[in-house]
C-alpha positions in Angstrom: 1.2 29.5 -6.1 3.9 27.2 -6.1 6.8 30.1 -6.8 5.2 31.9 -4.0 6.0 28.5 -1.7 9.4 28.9 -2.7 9.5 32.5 -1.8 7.5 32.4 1.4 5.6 34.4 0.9 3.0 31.3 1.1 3.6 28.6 4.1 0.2 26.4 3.4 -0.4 24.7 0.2 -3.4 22.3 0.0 -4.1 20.5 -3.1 -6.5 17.0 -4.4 -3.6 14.6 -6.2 -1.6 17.5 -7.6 2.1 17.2 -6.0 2.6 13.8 -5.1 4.7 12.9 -8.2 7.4 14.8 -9.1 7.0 18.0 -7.1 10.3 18.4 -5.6 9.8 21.5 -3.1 12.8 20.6 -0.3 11.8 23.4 2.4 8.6 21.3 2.6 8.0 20.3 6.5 5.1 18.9 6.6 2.7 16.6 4.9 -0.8 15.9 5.9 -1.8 12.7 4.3 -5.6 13.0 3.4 -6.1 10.7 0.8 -6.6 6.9 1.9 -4.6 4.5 -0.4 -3.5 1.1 -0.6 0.1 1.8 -2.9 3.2 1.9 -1.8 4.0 3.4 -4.0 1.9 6.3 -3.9 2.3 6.6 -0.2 5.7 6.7 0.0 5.8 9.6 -3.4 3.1 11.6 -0.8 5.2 11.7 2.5 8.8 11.7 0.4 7.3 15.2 -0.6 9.0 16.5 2.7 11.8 14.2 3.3 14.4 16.0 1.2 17.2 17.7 3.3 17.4 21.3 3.5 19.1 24.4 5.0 17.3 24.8 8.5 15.2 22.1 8.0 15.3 19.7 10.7 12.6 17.0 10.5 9.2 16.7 8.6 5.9 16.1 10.6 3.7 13.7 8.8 -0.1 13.9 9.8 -1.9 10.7 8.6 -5.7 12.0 9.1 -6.8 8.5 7.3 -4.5 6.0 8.8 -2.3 4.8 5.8 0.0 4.4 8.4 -1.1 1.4 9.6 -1.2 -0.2 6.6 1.9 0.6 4.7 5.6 1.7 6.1 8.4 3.7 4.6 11.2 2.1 2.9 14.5 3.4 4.5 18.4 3.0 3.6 18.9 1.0 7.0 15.9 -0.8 5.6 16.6 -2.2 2.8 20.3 -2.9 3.8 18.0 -5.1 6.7 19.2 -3.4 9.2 17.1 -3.0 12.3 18.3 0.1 14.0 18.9 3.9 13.0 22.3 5.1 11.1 24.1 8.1 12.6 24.5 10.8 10.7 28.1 10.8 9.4 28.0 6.8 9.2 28.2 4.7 5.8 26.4 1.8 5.3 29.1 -0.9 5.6 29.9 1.1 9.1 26.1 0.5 10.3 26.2 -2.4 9.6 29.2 -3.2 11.2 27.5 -1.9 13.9 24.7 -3.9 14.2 26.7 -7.0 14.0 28.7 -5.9 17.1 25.8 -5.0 19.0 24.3 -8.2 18.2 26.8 -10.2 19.7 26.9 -7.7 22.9 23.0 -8.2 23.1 23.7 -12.2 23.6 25.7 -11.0 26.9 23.6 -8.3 27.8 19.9 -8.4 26.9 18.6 -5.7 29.2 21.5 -3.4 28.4 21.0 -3.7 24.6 17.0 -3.4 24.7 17.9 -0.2 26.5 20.5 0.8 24.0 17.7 0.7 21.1 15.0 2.5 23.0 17.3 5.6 22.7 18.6 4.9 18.9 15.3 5.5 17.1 15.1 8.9 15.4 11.5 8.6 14.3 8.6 9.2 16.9 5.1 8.5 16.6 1.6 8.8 18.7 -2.1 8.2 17.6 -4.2 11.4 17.7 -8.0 10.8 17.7 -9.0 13.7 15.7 -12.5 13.3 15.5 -12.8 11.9 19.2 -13.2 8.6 20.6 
């Protein structure tokens, strides 16, 4: 099954606690997380199942059908360097955070301009879909 993912010639793979350690399929783009959990560490193995770059591959939809979500977050780079905002693409980490030191001395001369600036930084999006209605 998982050769045939590879291929193609399969798009859909479900499975109960199979691939979330070591499975490392990079054309994955999407992962539906199904199984409620309260690790970290597990969490972060399920959705990091699609977050490895690949030809074509643009972004990876996570579905959260249980709400881990709000209960645990994502490590990022910018993350653990404390940053608060998004790297660019081509941009090292002593260059982002750089960054962030500049824009936090403009934001102490220009609130509103800087709380507008960070609106349009973030890459990742997010919206609550009631599934099973109200």
């Amino acid at each position: 099954m998982l050769d045939r993912l590879r291929t193609g010639e399969v798009t859909v793979v479900v499975n109960a606690a199979l691939l979330t350690e070591g499975f490392d399929e990079p054309s994955v783009s999407c992962i539906v997380v199904a199984t409620p959990t309260r690790s970290q560490v597990k969490y972060t193995q399920l959705v990091g199942r699609g977050l490895r770059p690949f030809p074509g591959k643009d972004d990876c939809l996570v579905i959260d059908v249980v709400g881990v979500t709000d209960r645990l977050d994502l490590q990022t780079l910018p993350r653990l360097f404390g940053l608060r905002y998004q790297t660019a693409v081509a941009e090292t980490v002593i260059e982002a955070i750089d960054r962030q030191t500049r824009q936090d001395r403009a934001s102490e001369q220009a609130p509103a301009a800087t709380a507008a600036r960070r609106k349009r930084e973030g890459a990742m999006r997010s919206r609550d879909v009631q599934l099973l209605g109200s």
